[in-house]
C-alpha positions in Angstrom: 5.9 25.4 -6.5 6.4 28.9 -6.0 3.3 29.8 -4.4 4.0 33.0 -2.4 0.2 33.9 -0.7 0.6 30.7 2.2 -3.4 29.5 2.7 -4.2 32.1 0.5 -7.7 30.9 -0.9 -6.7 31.5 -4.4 -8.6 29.6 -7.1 -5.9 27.4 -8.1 -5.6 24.7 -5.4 -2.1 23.7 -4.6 -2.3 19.7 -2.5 0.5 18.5 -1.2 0.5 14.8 -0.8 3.1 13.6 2.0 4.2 9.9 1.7 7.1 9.5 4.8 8.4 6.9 3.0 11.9 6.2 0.9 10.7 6.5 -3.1 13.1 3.9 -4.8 12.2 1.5 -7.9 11.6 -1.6 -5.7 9.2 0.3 -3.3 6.0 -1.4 -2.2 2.5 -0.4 -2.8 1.7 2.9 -1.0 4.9 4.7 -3.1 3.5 3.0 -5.8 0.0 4.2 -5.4 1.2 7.9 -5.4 3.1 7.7 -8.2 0.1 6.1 -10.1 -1.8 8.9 -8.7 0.4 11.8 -9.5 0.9 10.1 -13.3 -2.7 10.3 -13.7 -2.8 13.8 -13.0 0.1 14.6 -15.0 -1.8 13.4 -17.9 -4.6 15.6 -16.9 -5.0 19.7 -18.4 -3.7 22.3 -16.3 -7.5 23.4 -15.6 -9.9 21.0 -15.2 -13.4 21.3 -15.2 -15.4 21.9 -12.6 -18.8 23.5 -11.9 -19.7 26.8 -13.0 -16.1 27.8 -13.9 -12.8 25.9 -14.1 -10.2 24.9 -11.0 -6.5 24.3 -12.3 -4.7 21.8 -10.1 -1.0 22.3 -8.7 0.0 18.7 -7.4 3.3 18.2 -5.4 3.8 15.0 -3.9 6.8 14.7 -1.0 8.7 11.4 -0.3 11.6 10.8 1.8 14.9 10.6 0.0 18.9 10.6 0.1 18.9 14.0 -0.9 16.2 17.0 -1.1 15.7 17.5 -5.4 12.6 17.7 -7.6 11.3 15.5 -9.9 8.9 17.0 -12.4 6.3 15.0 -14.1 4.4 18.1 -15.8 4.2 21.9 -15.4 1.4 21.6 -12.6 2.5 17.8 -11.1 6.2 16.9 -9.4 7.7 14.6 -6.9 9.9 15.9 -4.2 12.1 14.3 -2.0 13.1 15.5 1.5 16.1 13.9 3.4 14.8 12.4 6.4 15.7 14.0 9.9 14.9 11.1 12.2 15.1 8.1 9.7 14.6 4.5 11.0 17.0 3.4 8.6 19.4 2.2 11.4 16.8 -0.1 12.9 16.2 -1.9 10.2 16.7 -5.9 10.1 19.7 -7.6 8.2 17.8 -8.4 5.4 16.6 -4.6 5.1 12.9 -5.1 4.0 11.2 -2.4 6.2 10.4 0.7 4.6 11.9 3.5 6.2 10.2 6.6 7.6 11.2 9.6 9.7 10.4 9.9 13.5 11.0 13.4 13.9 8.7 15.3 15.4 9.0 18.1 13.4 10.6 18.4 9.9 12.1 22.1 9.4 12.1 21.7 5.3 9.2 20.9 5.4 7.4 23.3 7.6 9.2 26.0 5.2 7.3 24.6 2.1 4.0 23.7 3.0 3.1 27.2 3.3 3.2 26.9 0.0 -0.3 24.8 -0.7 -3.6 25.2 0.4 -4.3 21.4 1.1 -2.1 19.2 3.3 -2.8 15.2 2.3 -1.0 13.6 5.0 -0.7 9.7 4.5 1.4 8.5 7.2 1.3 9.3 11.2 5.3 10.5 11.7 7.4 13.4 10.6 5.5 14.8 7.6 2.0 14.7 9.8 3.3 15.8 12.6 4.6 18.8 10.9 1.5 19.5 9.1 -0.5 19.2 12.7 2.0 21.5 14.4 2.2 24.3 11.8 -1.9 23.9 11.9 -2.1 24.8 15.3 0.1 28.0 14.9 -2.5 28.9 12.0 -5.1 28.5 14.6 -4.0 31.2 17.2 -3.8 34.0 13.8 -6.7 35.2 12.0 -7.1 34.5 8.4 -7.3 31.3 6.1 -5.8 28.1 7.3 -5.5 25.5 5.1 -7.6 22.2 4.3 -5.8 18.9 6.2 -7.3 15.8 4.8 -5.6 12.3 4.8 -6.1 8.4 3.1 -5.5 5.1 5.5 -2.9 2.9 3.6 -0.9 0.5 6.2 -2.4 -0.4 9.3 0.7 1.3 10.8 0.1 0.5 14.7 -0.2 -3.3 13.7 2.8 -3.3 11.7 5.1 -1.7 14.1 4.1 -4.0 17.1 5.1 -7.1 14.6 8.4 -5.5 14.1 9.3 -4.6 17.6 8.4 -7.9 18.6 11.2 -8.6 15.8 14.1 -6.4 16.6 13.8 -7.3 20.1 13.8 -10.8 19.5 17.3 -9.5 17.8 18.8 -6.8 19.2 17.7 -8.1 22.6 18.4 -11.7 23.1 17.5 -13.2 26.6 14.6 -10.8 27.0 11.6 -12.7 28.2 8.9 -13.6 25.5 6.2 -12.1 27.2 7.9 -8.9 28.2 8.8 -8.3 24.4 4.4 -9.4 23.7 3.6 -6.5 26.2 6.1 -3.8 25.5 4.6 -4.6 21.4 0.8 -4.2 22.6 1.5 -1.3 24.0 3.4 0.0 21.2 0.4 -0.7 19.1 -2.1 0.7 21.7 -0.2 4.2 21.8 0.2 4.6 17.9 -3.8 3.7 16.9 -4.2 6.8 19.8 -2.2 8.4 18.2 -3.0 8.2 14.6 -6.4 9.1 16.0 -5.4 12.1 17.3 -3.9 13.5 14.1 -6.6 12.1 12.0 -8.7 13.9 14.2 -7.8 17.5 12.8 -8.5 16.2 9.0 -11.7 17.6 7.7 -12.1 14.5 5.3 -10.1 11.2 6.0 -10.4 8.1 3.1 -9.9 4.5 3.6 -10.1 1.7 1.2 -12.4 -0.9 2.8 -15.9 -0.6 3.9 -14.4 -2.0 7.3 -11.7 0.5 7.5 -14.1 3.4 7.3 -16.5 2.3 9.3 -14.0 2.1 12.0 -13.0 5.4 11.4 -16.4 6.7 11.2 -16.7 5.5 14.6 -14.3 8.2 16.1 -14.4 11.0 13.7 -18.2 10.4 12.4 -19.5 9.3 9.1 -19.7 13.0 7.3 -15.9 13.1 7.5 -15.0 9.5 5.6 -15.1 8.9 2.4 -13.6 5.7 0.0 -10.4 5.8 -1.5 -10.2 3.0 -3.9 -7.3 1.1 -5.6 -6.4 1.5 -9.1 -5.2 -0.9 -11.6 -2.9 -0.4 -14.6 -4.6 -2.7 -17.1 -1.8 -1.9 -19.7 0.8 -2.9 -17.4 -0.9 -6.1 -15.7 -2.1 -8.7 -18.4 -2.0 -11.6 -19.6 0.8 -12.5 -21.5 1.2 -16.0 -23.5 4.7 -15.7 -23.9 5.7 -14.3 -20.4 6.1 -18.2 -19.0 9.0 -19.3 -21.4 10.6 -15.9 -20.3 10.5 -16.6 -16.8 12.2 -20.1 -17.2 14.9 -18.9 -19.0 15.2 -15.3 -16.7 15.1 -17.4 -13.6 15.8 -20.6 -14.0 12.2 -21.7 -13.1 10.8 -25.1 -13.9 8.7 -25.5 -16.8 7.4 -28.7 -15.9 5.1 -28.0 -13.4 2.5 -24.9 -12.2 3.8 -22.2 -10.5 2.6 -20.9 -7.5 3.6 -17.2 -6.9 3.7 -14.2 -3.8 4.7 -10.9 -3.9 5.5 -8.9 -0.8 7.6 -8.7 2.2 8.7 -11.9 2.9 7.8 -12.2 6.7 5.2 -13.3 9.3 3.0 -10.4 8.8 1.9 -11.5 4.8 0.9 -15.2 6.0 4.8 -16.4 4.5 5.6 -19.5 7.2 2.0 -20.2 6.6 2.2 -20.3 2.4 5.9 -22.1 3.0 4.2 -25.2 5.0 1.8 -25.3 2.8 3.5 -25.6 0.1 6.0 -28.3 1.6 2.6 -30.2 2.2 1.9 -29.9 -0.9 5.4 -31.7 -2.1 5.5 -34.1 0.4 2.4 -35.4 -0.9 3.7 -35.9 -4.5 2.0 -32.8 -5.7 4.3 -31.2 -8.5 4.2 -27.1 -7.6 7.2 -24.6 -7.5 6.8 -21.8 -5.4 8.1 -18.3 -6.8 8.5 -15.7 -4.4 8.8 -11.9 -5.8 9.7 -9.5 -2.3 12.5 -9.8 0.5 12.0 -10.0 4.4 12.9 -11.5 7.6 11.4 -14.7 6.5 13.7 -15.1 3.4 16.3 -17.7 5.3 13.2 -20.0 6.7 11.7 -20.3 3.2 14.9 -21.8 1.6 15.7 -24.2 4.2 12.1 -25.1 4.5 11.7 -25.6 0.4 15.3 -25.9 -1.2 15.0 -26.5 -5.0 11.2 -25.9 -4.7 11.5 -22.2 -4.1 13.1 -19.5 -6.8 13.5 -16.4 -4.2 13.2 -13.4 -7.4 14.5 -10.5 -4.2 12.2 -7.1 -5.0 11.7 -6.3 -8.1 10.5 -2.9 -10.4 7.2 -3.0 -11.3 7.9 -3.6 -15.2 9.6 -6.9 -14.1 7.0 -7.8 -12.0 4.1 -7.7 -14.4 6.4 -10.1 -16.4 6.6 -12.5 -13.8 2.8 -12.6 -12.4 2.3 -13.5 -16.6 4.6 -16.0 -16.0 2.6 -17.7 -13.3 -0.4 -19.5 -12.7 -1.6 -19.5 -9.3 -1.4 -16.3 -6.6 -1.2 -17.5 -3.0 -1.8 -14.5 -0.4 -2.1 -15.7 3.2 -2.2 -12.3 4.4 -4.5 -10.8 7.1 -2.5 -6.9 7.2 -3.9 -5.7 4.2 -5.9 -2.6 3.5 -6.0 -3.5 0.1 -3.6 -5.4 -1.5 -2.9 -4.2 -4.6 -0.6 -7.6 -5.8 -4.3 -9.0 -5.5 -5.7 -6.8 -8.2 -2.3 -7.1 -10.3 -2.7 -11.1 -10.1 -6.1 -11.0 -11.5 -5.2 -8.7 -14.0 -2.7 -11.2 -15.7 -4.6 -13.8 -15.5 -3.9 -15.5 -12.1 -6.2 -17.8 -10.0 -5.8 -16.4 -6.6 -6.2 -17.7 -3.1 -6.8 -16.2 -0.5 -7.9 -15.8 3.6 -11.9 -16.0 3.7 -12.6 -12.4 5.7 -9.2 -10.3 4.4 -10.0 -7.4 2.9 -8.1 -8.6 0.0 -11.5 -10.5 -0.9 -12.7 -7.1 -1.5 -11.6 -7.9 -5.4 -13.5 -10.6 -5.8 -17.1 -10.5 -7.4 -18.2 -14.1 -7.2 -15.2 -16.1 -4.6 -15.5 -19.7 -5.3 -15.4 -18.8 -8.9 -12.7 -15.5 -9.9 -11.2 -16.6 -7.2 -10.6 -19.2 -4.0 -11.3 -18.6 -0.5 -9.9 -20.2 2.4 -11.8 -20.6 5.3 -8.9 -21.8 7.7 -5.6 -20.1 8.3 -3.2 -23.4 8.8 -1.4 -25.1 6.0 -3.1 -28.2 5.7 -6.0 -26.3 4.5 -4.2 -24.2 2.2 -2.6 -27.1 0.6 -5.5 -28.3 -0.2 -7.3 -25.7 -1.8 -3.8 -25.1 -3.4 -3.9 -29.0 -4.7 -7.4 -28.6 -6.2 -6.2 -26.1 -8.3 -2.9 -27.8 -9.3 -5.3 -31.4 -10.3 -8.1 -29.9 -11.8 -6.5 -27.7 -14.7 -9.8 -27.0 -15.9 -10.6 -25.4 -12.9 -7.7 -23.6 -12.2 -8.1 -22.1 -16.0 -11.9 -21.7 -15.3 -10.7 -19.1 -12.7 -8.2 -17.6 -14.6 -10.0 -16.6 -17.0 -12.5 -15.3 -14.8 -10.6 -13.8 -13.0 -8.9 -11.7 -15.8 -13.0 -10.8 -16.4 -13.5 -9.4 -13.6 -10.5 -7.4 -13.4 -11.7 -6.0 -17.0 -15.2 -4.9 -16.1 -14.8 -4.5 -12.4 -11.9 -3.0 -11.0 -11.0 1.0 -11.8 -8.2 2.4 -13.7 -6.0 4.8 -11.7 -7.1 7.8 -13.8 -10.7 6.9 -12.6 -9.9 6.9 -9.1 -7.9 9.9 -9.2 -11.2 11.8 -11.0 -14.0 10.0 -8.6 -12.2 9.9 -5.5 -9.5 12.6 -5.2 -10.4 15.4 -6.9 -13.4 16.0 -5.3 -11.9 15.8 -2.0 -8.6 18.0 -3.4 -10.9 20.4 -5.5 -14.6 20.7 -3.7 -16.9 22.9 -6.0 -17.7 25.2 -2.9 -15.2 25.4 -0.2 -16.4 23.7 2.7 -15.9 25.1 6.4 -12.6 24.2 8.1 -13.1 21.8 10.3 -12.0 22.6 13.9 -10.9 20.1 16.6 -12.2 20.0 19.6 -10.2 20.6 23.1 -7.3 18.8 23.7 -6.8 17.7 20.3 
């Protein structure tokens, strides 16, 4: 990291990647996409080829942590964790599932290092990309290089925070009108998508997952300056596993008498959970023997086990070794959500061998090469149609294995690898063969 030319244009090109969340084993899927990303490159040489000649890469990606330290994965890739200086750890809910971020407008460690690396990857709309904006501008007003600002959509983050301020009021508030709290929330959401606009709008190159996503994008910053970012998949990791359902039983205490149904992710209104529990209670009240298995924690944690009892096994978060174990273990995945830009659990489902279910129109259907047959669509978001394309699967076994095992195909021969992402999608965003003109905002931004 000890880069001493700042926005130098040398020809080793230093990215720093800046994730504003906590990095911690349990963390959800945008920590885990960096670290998949940042692996891959640690397995790569210190100069890669490209074009005439060859361009090293000098990778340092920043999380949020307790304490500032340095985590190296190779001589050219590291993690590095920066204490927060606003963190939202104090308004988080009892049951602690939020991921916390920093609302600081400005982050002092940080301004000191990126200097440091010639492109800023900002991934998030708070601390980190505020800084990197700010310290932008300052270039600006100096002659000289500045450096290259691109970002990658991950979270829908304006949606997300009006669900959770509708929540902590509901909390920390009580007696507050209903709609009052709707309002205050719309207008939260309003503000950020302007706002995450605005800093997107001084990236040259900005990447999104879903044809939807960047079309939306393209629609404000124009169609030369989005590109795809895909998900990976870690086919070593996520497969099917024979033995994996006798383990869970005798892990968890799961039944072995009867299919399991399975979710990963924050437990709460936002991933479609009160919609999955009634379902599933459907299900049991008509005689339908299923066990729900829920892998994640979240507001929604208490509703679940007074709405199910002994038909739930609540697993809390869990590390991603354990959590390939126990999609093995399972045989259907059950993802009501609407809030993904991905969903990565959907990929990791398929991988071992899961028939999934899922909203018809989510992007999560993105996965899916032939729905109806690697997978199962839903075309209704209320339970009683969920139960029953849940019970279809639990009375036709030969149907539910028919998509399992097609599912596990197309995972196989359809979905990348991380290291193929990294290499199609990153690199040549990171490491253009030609250096492409700085993009400049226009007034007011």
């Amino acid at each position: 990291m000890d880069r001493r030319n700042a926005w130098y244009p040398q020809a080793v090109p230093s990215v720093a990647v800046l994730v504003e969340l906590v990095r911690r084993d349990t963390s959800g899927g945008q920590v885990k996409c960096w670290e998949r990303f940042a692996r891959c490159a640690a397995r790569l040489p210190e100069r890669l080829p490209h074009g005439p000649g060859d361009t090293p890469l000098d990778l340092t990606v920043y999380f949020l942590g307790d304490q500032e330290r340095t985590e190296p994965l190779a001589p050219h890739v590291r993690y590095a964790m920066l204490r927060p200086v606003l963190g939202t750890a104090a308004l988080r809910s009892a049951d602690g599932a939020e991921d916390v971020c920093d609302l600081a407008p400005w982050h002092p460690r940080l301004a000191a290092l990126l200097p440091r690396h010639d492109v800023w990857h900002l991934t998030h709309d708070f601390a980190f990309a505020t800084t990197a904006v700010r310290l932008d501008r300052r270039a600006a007003r100096r002659s000289g290089p500045r450096p290259r600002i691109v970002a990658s959509v991950h979270t829908d983050v304006p949606l997300l925070a009006s669900v959770y301020a509708r929540h902590l009021a509901g909390r920390r508030l009580p007696g507050t009108h209903p709609a009052l709290d709707g309002l205050l929330a719309d207008r939260a959401e309003t503000w950020l998508r302007r706002r995450r606009d605005r800093l997107l709008a001084h990236c040259e190159r900005v990447l999104a997952p879903t044809p939807q996503g960047r079309a939306e994008l393209a629609r404000t910053l124009g169609p030369d300056r989005v590109a795809p970012l895909r998900r990976g998949i870690d086919h070593g990791l996520f497969r099917p596993d024979p033995t994996a359902r006798a383990r869970l039983a005798r892990e968890y205490g799961v039944p072995a008498d009867r299919p399991l149904v399975l979710f990963a992710g924050r437990l709460d209104a936002t991933k479609g959970v009160p919609l999955l529990t009634e379902s599933v209670r459907l299900l049991r009240a008509r005689g339908r023997a299923a066990h729900l298995v829920m892998a994640g924690a979240g507001a929604g944690e208490d509703a679940v086990r007074r709405s199910l009892g002994p038909d739930v096994t609540l697993l809390g978060t869990l590390p991603q070794e354990r959590l390939a174990r126990v999609y093995a273990g399972c045989d259907l995945f059950a993802f009501p959500s609407r809030t993904e830009t991905s969903g990565n659990v959907v990929a990791e489902a398929m991988a071992s061998g899961l028939a999934v279910v899922l909203p018809e129109g989510a992007h999560t259907t993105r996965w899916l090469t032939a729905p109806g047959r690697d997978g199962i669509v839903v075309p209704h978001d209320d339970p009683g149609a969920w139960a029953d394309a849940l019970g279809r699967l639990l009375d036709r076994p030969a149907l539910r294995e028919a998509v399992r095992h097609r599912a596990a195909a197309t995972s196989r021969h359809s979905h990348p690898s991380w290291d193929r992402v990294l290499r199609e999608d990153l690199l040549p965003v990171w490491c253009p063969p030609a250096r492409t003109p700085r993009h400049t905002p226009g007034p007011g931004r």
